[in-house]
C-alpha positions as CSV (number, residue, x, y, z in Angstrom):
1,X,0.0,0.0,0.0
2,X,2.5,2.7,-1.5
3,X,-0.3,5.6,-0.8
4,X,-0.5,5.3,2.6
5,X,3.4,4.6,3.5
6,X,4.0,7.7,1.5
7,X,2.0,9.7,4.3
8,X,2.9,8.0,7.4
9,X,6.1,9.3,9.4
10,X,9.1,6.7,9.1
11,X,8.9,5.8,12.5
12,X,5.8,4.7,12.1
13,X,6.6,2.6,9.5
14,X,7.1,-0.8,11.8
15,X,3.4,-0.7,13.0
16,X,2.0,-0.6,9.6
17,X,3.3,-4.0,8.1
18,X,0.8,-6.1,6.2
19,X,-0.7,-2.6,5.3
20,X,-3.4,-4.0,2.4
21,X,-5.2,-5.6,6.4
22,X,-5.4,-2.0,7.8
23,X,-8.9,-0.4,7.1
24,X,-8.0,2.6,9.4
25,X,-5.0,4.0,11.6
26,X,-6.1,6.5,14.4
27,X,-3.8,9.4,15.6
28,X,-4.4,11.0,18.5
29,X,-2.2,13.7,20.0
30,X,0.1,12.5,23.0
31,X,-2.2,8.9,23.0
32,X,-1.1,5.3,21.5
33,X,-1.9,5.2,17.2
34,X,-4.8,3.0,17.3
35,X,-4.7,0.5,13.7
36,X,-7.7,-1.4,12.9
37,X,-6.9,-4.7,10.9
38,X,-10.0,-6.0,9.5
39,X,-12.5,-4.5,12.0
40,X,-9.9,-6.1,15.0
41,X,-8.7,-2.8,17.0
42,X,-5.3,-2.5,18.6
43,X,-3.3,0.3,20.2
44,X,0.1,0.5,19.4
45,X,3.4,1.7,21.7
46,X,3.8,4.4,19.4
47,X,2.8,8.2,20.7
48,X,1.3,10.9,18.7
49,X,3.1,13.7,18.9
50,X,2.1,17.2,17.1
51,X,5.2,16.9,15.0
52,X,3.8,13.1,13.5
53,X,0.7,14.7,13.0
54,X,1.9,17.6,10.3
55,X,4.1,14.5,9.0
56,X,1.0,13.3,7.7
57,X,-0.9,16.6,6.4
58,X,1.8,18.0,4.9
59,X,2.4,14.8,3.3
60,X,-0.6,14.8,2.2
61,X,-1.6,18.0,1.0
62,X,1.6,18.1,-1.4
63,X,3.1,20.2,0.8
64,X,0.8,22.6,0.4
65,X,-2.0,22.8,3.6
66,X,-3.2,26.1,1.6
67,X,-4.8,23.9,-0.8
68,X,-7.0,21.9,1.1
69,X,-8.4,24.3,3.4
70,X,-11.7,24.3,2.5
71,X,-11.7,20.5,2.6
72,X,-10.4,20.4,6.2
73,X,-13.2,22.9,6.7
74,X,-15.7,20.2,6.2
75,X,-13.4,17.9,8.9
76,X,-11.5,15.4,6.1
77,X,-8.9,15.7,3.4
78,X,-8.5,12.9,0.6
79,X,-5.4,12.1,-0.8
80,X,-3.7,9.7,-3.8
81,X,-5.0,5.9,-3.6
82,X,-8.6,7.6,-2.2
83,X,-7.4,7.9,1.6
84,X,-9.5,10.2,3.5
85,X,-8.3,11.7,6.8
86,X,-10.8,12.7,9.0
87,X,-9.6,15.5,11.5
88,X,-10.4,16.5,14.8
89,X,-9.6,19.7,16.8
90,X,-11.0,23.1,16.8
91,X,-13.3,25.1,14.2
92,X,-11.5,28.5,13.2
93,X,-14.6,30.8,12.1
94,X,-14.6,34.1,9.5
95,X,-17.6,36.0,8.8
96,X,-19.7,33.4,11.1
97,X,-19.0,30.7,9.1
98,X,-16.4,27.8,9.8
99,X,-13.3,28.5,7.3
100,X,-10.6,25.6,8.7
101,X,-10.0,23.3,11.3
102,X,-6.6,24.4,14.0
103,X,-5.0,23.2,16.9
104,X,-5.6,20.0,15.1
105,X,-5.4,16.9,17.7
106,X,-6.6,13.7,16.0
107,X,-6.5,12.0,12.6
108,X,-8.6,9.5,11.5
109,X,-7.2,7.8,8.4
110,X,-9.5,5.4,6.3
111,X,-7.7,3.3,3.7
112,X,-10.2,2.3,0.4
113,X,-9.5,-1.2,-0.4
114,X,-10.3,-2.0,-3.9
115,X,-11.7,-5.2,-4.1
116,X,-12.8,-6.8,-7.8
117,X,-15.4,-8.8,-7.5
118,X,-16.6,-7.3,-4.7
119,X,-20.2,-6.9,-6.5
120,X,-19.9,-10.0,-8.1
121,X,-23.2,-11.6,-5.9
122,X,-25.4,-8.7,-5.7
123,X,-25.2,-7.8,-9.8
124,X,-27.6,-10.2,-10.6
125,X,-29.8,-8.5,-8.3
126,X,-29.0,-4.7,-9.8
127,X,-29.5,-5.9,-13.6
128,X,-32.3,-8.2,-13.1
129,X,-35.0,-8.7,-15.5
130,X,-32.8,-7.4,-18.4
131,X,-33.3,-3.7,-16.7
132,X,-30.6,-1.7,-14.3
133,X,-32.5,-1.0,-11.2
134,X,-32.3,1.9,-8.5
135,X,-30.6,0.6,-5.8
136,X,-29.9,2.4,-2.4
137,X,-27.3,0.0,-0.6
138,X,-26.9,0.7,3.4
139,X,-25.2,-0.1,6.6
140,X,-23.4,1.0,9.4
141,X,-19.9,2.7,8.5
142,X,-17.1,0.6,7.8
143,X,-18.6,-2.2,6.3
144,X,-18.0,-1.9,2.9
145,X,-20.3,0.1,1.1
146,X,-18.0,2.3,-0.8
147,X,-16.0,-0.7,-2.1
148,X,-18.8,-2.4,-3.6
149,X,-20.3,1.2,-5.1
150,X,-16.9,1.2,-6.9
151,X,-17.0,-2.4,-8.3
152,X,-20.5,-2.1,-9.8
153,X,-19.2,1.0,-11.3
154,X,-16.5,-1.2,-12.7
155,X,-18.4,-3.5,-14.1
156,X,-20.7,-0.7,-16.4
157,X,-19.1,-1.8,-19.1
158,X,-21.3,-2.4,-22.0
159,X,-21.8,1.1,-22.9
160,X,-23.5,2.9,-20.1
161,X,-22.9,6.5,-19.4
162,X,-22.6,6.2,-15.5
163,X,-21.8,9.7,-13.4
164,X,-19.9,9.1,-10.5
165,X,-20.3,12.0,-7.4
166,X,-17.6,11.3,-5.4
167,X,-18.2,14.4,-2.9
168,X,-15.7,12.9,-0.7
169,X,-12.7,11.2,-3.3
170,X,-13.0,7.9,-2.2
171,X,-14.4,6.0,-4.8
172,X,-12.4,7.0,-7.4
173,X,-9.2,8.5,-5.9
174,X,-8.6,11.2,-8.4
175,X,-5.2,13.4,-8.5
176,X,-4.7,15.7,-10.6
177,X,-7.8,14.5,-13.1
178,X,-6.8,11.1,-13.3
179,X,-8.4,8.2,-11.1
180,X,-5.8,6.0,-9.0
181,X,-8.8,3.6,-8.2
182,X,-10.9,1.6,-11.1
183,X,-14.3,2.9,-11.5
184,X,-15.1,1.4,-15.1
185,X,-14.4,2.6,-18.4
186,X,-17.7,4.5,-19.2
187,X,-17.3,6.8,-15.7
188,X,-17.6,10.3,-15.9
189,X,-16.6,12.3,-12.7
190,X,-17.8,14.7,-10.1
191,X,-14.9,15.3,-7.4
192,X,-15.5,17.4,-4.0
193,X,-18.4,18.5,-5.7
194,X,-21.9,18.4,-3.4
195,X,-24.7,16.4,-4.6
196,X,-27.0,19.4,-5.1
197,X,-24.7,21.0,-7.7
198,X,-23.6,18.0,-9.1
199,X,-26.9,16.4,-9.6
200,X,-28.4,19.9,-11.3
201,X,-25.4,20.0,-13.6
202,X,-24.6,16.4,-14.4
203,X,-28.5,15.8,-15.3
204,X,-28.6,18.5,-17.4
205,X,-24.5,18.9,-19.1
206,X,-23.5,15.4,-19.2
207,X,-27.2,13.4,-19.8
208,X,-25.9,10.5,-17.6
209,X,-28.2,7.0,-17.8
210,X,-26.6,6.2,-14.6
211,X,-26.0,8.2,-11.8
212,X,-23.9,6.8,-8.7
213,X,-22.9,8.7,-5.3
214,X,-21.7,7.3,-2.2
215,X,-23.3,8.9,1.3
216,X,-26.8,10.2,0.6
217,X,-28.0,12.6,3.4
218,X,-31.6,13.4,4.3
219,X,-31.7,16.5,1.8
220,X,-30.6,14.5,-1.1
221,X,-33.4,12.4,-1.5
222,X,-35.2,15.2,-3.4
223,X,-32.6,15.3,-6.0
224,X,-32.4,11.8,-6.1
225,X,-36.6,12.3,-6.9
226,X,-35.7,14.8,-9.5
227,X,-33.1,12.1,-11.0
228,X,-36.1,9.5,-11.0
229,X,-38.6,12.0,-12.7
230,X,-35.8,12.5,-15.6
231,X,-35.1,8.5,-16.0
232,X,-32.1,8.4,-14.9
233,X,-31.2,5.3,-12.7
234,X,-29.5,5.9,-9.4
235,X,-27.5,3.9,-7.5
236,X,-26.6,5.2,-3.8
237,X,-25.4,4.8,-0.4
238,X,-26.5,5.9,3.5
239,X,-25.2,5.4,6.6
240,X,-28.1,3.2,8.7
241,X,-28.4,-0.1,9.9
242,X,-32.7,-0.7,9.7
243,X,-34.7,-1.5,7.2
244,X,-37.6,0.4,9.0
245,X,-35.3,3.6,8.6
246,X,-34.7,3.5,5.5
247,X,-38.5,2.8,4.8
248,X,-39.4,5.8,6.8
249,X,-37.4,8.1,5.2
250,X,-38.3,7.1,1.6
251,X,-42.2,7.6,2.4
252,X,-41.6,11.3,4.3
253,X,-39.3,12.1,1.1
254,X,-41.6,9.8,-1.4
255,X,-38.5,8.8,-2.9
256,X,-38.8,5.2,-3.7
257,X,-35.9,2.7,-5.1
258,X,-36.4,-0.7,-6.6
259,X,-34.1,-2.0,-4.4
260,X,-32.6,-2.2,-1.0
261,X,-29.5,-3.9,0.0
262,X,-28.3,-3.8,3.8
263,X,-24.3,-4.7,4.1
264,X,-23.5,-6.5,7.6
265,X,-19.8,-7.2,8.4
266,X,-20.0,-9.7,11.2
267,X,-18.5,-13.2,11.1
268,X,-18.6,-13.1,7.4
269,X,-20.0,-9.7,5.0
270,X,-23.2,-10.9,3.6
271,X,-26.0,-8.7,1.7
272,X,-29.5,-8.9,2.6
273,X,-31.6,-8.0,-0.2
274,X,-35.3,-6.3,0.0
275,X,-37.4,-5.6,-2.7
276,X,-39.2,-2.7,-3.5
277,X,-41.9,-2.8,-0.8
278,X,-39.0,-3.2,1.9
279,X,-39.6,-7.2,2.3
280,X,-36.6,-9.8,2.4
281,X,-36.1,-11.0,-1.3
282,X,-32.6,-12.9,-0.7
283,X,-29.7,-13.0,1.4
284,X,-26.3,-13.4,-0.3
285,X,-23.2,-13.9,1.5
286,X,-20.5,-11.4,-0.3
C-alpha cells in the first residue's frame, strides 16, 4: 500500500506492516496510534506527537496545507489511492461561518481497499429482469459500502454512461484528473463537488443513464426524486443499519428505489436484499 506509506512518518513505519489488512489508523495527540486490521482494534506503543501529526498533512496536501483548506473545513482531506483523513480539533470561524479546522489533535485515516469482485453476488440482483434497477445499498460505516459502489461501477461496461459523485474522493481517488482507483471505463466524474450542484449540472451537461454517489443525506433524497422524474437510474449509499429507517425516510421524502440492500460485516459480510416494498427478497453472502 505505496499511498499510505508515502504519508505515514518513518517511525511509524514498523506498526503498519501487512498494510493491504489495515482499514484505518487513528492518531491521537500525546495517545497510542490506534490500527484497525479487519475490523480487530489495537493500540500501538507508538505516541502521537504534534510533529507526526503535520508529518501526515503536509504529506498529504503536497506540501501545500493552503490547498485543502476548505476541505479540512468540512473535517477530512483525501489524498492519492482515495485515503480520506478525518480531522479533529478546533473550528476557526470568518464572517460566522467555519473557514478551517486548527490546533488539530486527531487523525482519522480510512484506507479504500479495492476489491474486484466485490459486486460479483449482488449484480444479478441490480440488472435483473434485463433492466438496471435503483438501488440504495446501506449499513453502518465501515462495512463496505464504498467498495462495492466502486466495483458495480467497474463493471458498467457495455456502454452505459454512468456519473460518478464522489463528494468525498473515495471512490475514485482522483489526483490531478486522473483516477488512482478503477471505476469502469464508461465513468464520468464529479470530485469534491456536493450532490446538489452536481446532480443539477450532471442531469442536465453530461445526460448521464446512470447516476452513482456514495453517502446520501436526508436533503438529497429530493434530487435523487428529480433524477427518478428524468429517467435516470440511481445507484446510492446511507449510513443506517434498519430497514424500517430507510422505509421511513423514503415515504416522508416519497422517494422510492427498486431496491434495497443492507451490508453487515460480522462473522462473514453478507447482503440482505429487499425488494421494492422493503420485504426480504434474498440474502447473499458477499
Amino acid at each position: 500500500m505505496r499511498d499510505l506509506m508515502r504519508i505515514l512518518p518513518p517511525e511509524f513505519f514498523s506498526y503498519a506492516k501487512d498494510a493491504e489488512n489495515i482499514c484505518e489508523i487513528r492518531l491521537r495527540l500525546n495517545k497510542p496510534a490506534v490500527i484497525n486490521r479487519n475490523g480487530i482494534k489495537f493500540a500501538t506503543p507508538f505516541f502521537v506527537t504534534k510533529n507526526n501529526i503535520d508529518y501526515v498533512l503536509m504529506k498529504a496536501s503536497n506540501a501545500s496545507i493552503y490547498s485543502v483548506t476548505e476541505s479540512m473545513a468540512k473535517g477530512f482531506i483525501t489524498t492519492q489511492g482515495g485515503i480520506r483523513i478525518g480531522i479533529g480539533g478546533r473550528g476557526v470561524y470568518k464572517d460566522g461561518k467555519i473557514s478551517s479546522i486548527g490546533d488539530i489533535s486527531s487523525l482519522n485515516i480510512r484506507v479504500p481497499h479495492e476489491i474486484k469482485g466485490a459486486a460479483d453476488n449482488i449484480l444479478p440482483y441490480i440488472t435483473a429482469k434485463k433492466r438496471i434497477n435503483n438501488t440504495l445499498i446501506f449499513s453502518l460505516p465501515g462495512a463496505g459500502k464504498t467498495t462495492l459502489l466502486r466495483d458495480i461501477c467497474r463493471n458498467f461496461n457495455n456502454g452505459e454512461d454512468v456519473l460518478i459523485i464522489d463528494e468525498r474522493n473515495e471512490l475514485s481517488g482522483t489526483v490531478n484528473g486522473n483516477c488512482t482507483l478503477d471505476v469502469g471505463n464508461f465513468s464520468d466524474l464529479y470530485v469534491f463537488l456536493d450532490k446538489k450542484t452536481a446532480f443539477e449540472n450532471g442531469l442536465r451537461t453530461m445526460k448521464p443513464e446512470i447516476v452513482v454517489t456514495d453517502e446520501l443525506n436526508y436533503d438529497d433524497f429530493y434530487f435523487v426524486k428529480r433524477a427518478f422524474s428524468s429517467g435516470v437510474v440511481i445507484i446510492a449509499s446511507f449510513h443506517a443499519d434498519d430497514i424500517e429507517e430507510i422505509k421511513n425516510i423514503c415515504q416522508a421524502y416519497k422517494t422510492f428505489f427498486d431496491l434495497y440492500i443492507r451490508i453487515t460485516a460480522e462473522d462473514r459480510r453478507y447482503a440482505t436484499v429487499y425488494n421494492e416494498r422493503f420485504k426480504i427478497a434474498d440474502r447473499v453472502i458477499l
